[in-house]
N, C-alpha and C positions, 0 to 999 in steps of 0.2 A: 544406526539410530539406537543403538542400546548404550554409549557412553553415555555421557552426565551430559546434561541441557545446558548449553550455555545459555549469555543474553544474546550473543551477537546472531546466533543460528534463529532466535525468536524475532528478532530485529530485520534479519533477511528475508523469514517468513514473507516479512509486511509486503515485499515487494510484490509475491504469488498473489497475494487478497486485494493488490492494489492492480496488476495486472487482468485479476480477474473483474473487478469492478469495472474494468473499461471494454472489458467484453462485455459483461450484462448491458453498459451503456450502450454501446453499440446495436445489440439488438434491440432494447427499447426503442431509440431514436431514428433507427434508418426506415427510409421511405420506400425499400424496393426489397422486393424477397425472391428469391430463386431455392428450387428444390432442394439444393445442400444445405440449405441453412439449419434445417432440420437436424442432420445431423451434428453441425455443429455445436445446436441448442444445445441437444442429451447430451454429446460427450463435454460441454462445459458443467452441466449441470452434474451431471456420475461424477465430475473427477472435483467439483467443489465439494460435493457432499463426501468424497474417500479422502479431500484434503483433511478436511474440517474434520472429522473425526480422528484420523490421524494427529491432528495437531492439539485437538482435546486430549490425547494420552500422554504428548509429548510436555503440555503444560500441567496439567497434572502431574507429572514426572518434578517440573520444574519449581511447583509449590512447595513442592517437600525437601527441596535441596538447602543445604546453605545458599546463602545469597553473598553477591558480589558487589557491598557497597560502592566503591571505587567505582564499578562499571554504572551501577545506577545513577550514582551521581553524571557521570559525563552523558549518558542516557537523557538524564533531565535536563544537562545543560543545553545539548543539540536538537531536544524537542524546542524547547524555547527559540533557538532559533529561526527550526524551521515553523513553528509557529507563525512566525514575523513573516516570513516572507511567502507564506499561504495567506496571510492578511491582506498584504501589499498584491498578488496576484487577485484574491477575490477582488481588490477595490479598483484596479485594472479593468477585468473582465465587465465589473457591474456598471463604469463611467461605457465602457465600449459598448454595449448593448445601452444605454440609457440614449448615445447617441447616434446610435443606428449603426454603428460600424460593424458588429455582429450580429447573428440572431438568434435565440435561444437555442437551440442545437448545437449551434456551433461553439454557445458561451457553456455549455454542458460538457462538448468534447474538451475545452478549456481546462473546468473544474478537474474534472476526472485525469486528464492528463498530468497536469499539476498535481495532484496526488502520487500519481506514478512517478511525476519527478522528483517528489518529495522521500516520497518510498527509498529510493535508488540512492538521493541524498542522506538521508538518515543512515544507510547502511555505508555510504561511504566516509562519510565523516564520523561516525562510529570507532571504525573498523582503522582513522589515522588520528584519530586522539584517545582510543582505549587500548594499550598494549597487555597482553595482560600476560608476557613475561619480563613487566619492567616491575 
């Protein structure tokens, strides 16, 4: 962690905050609790708080760098993407619950999931249209 910050290592990040979010979901939403979850809770909550701070240094880091316009552009272009199809998924989920087919818990595990796929996507399609020894 002491070389120069790229985007793609900032862009892989997403996937940790997006993995974590569907743990916080998780414990919000679930209806039964047994004695480990306890444990659970704290070591999610210590390691978001030594993530998070960790990634504060590392973005700071990252501010002061040159920047790689080439990579932000493709950055922007596969936000836009995945935009689209986090539209197309929320309008999915929201027709599925309007019609009883899911129910709010389950249209939650949806969102959050789709995130996490989204996450995974961003870094993979990153990672085959940004080379950055071409």
């Amino acid at each position: 962690m002491k070389g120069k910050v790229t985007l793609k290592e900032l862009v892989g990040t997403k996937i940790i905050y997006a993995l974590l979010l569907v743990g916080y979901y998780w414990m919000w939403a679930r209806r039964d609790w047994y004695d480990y979850y306890d444990a659970i809770q704290h070591a999610v909550i210590i390691f978001t708080i030594i993530f998070a701070a960790l990634q504060a240094s590392r973005l700071r880091r990252y501010r002061k760098e040159e920047k790689d316009q080439p990579a932000i552009e493709t950055l922007r272009r596969i936000d836009a993407i995945g935009l689209k199809l986090m539209v197309a998924a929320a309008i999915i989920i929201a027709f599925a619950c309007a019609v009883g087919a899911i129910g709010g818990p389950a249209a939650g595990y949806g969102l959050v999931g789709m995130i996490l796929v989204l996450s995974v996507l961003r870094y993979i399609l990153f990672c085959g249209m940004y080379r950055q020894d071409a």
